[in-house]
C-alpha positions as CSV (number, residue, x, y, z in Angstrom):
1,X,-60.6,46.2,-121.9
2,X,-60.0,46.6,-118.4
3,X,-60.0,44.0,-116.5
4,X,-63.0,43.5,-113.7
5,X,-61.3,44.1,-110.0
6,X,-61.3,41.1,-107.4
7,X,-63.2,41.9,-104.5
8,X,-61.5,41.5,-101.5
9,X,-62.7,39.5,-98.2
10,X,-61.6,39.6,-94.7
11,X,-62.8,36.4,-93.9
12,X,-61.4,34.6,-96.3
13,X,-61.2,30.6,-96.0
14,X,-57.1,31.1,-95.7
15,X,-57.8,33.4,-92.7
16,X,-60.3,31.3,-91.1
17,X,-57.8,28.1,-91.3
18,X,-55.1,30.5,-89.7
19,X,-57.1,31.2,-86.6
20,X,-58.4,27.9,-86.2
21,X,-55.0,26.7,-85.9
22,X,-54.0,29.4,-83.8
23,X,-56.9,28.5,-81.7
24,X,-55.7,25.2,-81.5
25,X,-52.7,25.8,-80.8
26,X,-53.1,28.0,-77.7
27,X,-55.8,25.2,-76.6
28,X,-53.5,22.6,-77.1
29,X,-50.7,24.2,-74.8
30,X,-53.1,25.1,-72.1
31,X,-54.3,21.9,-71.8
32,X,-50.6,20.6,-71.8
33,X,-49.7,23.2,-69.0
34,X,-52.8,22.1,-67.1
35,X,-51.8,18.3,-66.8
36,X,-48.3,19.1,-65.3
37,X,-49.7,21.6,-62.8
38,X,-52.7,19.0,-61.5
39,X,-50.0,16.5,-61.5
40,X,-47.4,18.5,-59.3
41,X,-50.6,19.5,-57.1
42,X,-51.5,15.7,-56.7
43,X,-47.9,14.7,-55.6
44,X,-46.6,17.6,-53.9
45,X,-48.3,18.1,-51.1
46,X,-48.4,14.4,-50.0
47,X,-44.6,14.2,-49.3
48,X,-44.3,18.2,-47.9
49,X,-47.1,17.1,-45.2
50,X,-44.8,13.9,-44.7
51,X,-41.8,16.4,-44.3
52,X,-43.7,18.9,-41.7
53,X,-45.2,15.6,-39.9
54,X,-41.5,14.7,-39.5
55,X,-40.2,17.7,-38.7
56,X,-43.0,18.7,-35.8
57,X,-42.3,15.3,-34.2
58,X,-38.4,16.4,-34.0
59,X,-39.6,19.6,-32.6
60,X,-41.8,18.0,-30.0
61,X,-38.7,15.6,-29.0
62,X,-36.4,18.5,-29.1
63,X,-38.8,20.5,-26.6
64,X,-38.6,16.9,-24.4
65,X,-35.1,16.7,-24.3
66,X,-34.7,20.2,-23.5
67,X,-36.9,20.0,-20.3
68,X,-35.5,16.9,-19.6
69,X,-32.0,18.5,-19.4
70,X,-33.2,21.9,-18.2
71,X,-34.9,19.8,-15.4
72,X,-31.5,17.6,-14.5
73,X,-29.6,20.7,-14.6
74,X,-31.8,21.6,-11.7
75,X,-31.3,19.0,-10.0
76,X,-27.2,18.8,-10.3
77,X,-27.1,21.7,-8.9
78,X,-29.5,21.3,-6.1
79,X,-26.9,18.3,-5.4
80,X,-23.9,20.2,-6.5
81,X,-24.9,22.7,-3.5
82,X,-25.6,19.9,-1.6
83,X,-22.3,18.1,-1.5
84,X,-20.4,21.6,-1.4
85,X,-22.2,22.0,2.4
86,X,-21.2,18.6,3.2
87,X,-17.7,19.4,2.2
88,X,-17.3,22.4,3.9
89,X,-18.6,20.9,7.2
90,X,-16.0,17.5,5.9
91,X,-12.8,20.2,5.5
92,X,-14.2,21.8,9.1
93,X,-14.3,18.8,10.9
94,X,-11.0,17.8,9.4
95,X,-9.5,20.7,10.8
96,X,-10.5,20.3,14.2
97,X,-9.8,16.5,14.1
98,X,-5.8,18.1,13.0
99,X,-5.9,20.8,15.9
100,X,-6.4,18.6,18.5
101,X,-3.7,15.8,17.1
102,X,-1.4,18.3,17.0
103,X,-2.4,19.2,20.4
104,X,-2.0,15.8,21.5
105,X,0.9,14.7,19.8
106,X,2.7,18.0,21.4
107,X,1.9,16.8,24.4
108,X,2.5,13.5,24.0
109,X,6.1,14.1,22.4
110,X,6.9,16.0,25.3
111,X,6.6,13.0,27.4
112,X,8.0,10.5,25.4
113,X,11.4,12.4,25.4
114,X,11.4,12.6,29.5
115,X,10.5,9.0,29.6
116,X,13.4,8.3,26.9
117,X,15.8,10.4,28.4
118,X,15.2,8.7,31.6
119,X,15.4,5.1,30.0
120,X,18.7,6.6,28.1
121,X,20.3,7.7,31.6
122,X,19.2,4.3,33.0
123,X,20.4,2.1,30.3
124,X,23.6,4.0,30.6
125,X,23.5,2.9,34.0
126,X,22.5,-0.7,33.7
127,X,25.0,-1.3,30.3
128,X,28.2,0.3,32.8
129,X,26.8,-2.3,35.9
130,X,26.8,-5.0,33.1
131,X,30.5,-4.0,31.9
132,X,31.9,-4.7,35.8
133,X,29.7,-7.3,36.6
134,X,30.8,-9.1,33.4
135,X,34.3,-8.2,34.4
136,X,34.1,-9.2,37.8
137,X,32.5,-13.0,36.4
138,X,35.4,-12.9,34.3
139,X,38.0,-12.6,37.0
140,X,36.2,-15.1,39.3
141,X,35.4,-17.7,36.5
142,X,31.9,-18.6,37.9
143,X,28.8,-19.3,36.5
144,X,28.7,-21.3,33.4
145,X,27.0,-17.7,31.3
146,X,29.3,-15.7,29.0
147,X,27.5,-12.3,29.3
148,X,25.8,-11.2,32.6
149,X,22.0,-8.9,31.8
150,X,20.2,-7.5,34.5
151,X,16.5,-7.7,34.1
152,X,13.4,-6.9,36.6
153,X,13.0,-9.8,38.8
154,X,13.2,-13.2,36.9
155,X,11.0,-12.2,34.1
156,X,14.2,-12.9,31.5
157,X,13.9,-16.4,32.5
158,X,10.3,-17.1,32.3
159,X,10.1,-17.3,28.6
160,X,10.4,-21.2,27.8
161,X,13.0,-20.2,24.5
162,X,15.0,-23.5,24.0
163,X,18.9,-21.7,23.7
164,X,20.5,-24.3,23.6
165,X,23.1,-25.8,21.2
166,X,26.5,-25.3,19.7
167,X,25.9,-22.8,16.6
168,X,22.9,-20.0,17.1
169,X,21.8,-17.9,14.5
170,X,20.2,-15.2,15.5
171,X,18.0,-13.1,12.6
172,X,16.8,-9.6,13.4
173,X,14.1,-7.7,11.9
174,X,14.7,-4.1,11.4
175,X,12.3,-2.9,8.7
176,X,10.4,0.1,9.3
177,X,7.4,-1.5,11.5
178,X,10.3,-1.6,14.2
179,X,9.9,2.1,15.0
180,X,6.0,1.3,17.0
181,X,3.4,-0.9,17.4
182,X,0.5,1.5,15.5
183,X,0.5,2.5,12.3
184,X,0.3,6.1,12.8
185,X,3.2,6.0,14.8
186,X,4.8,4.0,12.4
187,X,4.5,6.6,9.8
188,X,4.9,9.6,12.1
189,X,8.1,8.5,13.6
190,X,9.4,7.0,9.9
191,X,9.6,10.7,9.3
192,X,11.5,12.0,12.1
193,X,15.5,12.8,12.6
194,X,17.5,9.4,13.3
195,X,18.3,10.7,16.6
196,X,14.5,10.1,16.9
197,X,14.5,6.9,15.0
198,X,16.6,5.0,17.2
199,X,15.2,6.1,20.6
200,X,12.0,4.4,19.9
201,X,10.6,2.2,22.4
202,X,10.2,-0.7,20.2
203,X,13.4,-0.7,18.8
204,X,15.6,-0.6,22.2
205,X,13.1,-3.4,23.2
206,X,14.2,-5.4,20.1
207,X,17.6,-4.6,20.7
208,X,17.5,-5.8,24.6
209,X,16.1,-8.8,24.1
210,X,19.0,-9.4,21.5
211,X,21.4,-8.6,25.1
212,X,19.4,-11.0,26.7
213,X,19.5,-13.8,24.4
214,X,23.3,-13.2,23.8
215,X,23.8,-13.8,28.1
216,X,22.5,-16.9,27.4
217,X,25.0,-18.2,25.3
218,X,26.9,-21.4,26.3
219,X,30.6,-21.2,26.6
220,X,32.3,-22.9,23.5
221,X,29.3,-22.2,21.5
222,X,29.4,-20.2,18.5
223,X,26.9,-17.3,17.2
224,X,26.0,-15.5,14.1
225,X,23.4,-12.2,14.6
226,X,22.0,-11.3,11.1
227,X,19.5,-8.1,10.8
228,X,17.1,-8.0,7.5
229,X,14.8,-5.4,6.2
230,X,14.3,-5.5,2.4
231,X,17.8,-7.0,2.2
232,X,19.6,-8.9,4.8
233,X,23.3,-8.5,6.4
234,X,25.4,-9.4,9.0
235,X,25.6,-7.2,12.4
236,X,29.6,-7.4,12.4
237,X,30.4,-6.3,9.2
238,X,32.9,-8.8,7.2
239,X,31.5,-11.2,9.6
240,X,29.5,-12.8,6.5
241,X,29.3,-16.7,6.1
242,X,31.1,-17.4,8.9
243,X,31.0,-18.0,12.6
244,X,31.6,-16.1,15.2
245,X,32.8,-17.4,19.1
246,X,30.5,-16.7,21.9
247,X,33.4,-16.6,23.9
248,X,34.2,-13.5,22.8
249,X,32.8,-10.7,24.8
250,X,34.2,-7.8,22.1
251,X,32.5,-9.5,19.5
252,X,29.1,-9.6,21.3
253,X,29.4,-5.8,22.8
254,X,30.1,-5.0,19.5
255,X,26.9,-7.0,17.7
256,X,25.0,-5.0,20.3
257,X,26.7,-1.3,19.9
258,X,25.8,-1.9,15.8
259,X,22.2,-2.9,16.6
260,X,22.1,0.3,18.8
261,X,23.0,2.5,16.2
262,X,20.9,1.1,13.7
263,X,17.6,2.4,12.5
264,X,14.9,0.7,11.4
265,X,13.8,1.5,7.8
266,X,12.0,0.0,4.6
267,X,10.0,-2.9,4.1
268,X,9.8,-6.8,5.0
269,X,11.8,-9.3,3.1
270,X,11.8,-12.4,5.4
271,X,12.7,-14.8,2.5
272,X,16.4,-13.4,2.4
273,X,17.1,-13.9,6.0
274,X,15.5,-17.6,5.8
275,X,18.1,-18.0,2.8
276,X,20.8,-17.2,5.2
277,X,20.7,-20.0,7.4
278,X,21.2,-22.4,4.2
279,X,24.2,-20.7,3.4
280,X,25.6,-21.1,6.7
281,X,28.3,-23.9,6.6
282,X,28.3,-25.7,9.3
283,X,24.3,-25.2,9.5
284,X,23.1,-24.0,12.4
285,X,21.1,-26.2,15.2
286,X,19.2,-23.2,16.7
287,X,17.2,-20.2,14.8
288,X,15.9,-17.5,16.9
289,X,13.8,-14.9,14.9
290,X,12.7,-11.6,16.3
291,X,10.4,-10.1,14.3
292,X,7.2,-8.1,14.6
293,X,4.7,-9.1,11.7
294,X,4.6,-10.9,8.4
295,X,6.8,-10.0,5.4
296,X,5.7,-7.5,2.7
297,X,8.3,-8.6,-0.1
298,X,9.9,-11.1,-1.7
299,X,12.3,-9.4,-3.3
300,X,14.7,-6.4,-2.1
301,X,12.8,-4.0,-4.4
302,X,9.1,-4.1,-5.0
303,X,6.6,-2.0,-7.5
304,X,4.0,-2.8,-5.0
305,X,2.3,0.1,-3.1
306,X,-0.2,-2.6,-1.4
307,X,0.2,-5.6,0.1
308,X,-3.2,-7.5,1.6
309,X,-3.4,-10.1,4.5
310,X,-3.4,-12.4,1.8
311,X,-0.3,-11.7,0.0
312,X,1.7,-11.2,3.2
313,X,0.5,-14.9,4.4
314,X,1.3,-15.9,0.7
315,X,4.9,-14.8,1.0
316,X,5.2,-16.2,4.6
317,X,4.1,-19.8,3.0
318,X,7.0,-19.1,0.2
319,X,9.3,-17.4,1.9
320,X,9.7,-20.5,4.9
321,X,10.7,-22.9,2.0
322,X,13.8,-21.6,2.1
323,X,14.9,-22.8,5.1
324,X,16.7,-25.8,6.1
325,X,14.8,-28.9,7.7
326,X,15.3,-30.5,11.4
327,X,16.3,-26.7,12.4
328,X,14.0,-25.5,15.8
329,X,13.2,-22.4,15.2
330,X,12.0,-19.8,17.9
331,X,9.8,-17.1,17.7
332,X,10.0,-13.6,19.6
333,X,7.2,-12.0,18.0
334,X,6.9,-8.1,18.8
335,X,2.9,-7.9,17.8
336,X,2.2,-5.2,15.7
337,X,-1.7,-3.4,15.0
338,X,-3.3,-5.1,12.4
339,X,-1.4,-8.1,11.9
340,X,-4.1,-10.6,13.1
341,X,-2.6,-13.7,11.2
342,X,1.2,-13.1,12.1
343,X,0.7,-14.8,15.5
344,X,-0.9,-17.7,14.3
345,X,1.5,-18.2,11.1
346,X,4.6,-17.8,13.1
347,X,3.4,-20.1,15.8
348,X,2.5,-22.6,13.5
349,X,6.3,-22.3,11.7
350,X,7.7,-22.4,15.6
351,X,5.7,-26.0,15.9
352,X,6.5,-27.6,13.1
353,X,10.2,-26.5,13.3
354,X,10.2,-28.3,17.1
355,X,11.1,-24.5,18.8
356,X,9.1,-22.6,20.9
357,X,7.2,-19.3,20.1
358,X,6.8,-15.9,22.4
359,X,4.6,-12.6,22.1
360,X,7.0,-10.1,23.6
361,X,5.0,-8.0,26.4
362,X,6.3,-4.6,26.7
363,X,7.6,-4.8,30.0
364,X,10.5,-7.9,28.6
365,X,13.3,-8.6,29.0
């Protein structure tokens, strides 16, 4: 018997179960999909509108610093053009200012060599009247002076110097300040030939009154001329230590050809020739200094490319322990520009000392 055929239904109760848990399924993963994406949109866009807040307020200060700059860029330049006039019309001036000094100092070369020639020819003169009046005191015997010098008038002896006594140690200053009494000059004529050099006014002066004080020598006495600059040495050379006899007319024509042919050079190192006249056996009973301003070193060599007021004073104060007590010491000062406290220093050392203190005019001896 054949058997009765099963009916068949689409929508069977398996089926149904199927797509109901499909169903689910895809509901179930929607909904999980929609929780992340209304999380990211809940949290996201807080901390990206933090993040453009930020990066709109670096903008804005960006913008500020860049008118800020743009605007001080405008004005350096506005200055920059500014200070470039004022140059120009600076360098401009500066030329003229150079134009006319080399003008002047043309002219005023040209008249310093007539007037030195002239003083050349005339020392010639007076220095060969000296020789044959110092011969002709020789032959006679009279007069108690060992050297005769021929000055205007009696100006030589109106200075109130005490020369007196039995050893005399004369101490020369022949540092560069020698060459004039200004600074410019100073410089200008530290440059020039040594022809130059040793025609300068100053100098001669120096090395005159040196003649003068040498005439007034007593007979039997005995001398020592020392020169310093940043070292210190004896005129006569080999003549170190010891002393020489005033008697002897060589010697001092000799003292006085070396000073001649010296130039002045370097710097100011006072403390050496101080140091001399404690080395000096017998010690000496008269110091005469000529000199033109306060030292500028202590030591022959100096790293120093400025010395103040102060320091000079400073090294005066160190420099004049060095030398022996119950000494007189006198004081030719040649003044020099500038040097507002050498006057008072070395009249204050001339004072205490017990010896006398002169500013050299330019007209002495």
């Amino acid at each position: 018997m054949a058997r009765k055929r099963r009916q068949f239904e689409v929508f069977s109760m398996s089926f149904l179960d199927c797509m109901s848990c499909g169903f689910g399924a895809v509901i179930l993963f929607f909904m999980i999909i929609n929780a992340q994406v209304k999380e990211s949109t809940e949290n996201d866009p807080t901390e990206l509108m933090a993040e453009a807040s930020q990066l709109e307020v670096e903008i804005l200060d960006g913008r500020k610093n860049f008118v800020l700059a743009k605007n001080t860029m405008e004005t350096l330049e506005e200055e920059k053009e500014t200070a470039e006039g004022k140059i120009a019309q600076i360098i401009r001036l500066i030329q003229e200012l150079r134009e006319e000094l080399a003008q002047y100092d043309d002219e005023t070369l040209a008249k310093i060599e007539r007037v030195e020639a002239l003083k050349s020819d005339i020392e010639s003169l007076e220095e060969e009247v000296k020789r044959l009046l110092a011969l002709k005191a020789e032959e006679e015997n009279q007069g108690a002076r060992i050297r005769e010098f021929k000055g205007e008038g009696d100006r030589q002896y109106l200075t109130g110097l005490k020369l007196g006594g039995n050893r005399t140690l004369i101490l020369v200053d022949r540092s560069a300040s020698m060459l004039d009494d200004t600074i410019v000059n100073i410089i200008r004529r530290r440059n020039m030939s040594t022809r130059d050099k040793l025609r300068a006014v100053k100098w001669r002066q120096v090395v005159a009154s040196v003649d003068w004080l040498t005439s007034q020598f007593k007979p039997g006495s005995e001398f020592q001329i020392y020169m310093f600059n940043n070292e210190v040495e004896p005129v006569i050379k080999g003549s170190d230590g010891t002393w020489l006899e005033a008697d002897d007319a060589i010697q001092l024509d000799e003292a006085l050809r070396v000073l001649r042919r010296t130039v002045p050079e370097n710097g100011t190192n006072i403390r050496a020739a101080y140091e001399v006249a404690s080395t000096l056996t017998p010690r000496p009973d008269n110091i005469i200094l000529l000199v033109d301003g306060l030292p500028t070193m202590m030591e022959s060599t100096s790293n120093r490319r400025m010395v103040t007021g102060r320091d000079r004073m400073s090294m005066h104060g160190r420099s004049i322990r060095e030398l022996p007590g119950g000494i007189p010491v006198n004081i030719l000062l040649f003044p020099m520009e500038g040097d507002f406290d050498a006057a008072i220093a070395y009249w204050t050392l001339a004072y205490g000392t017990g010896g006398s203190f002169m500013a050299v005019s330019r007209d002495w001896p």
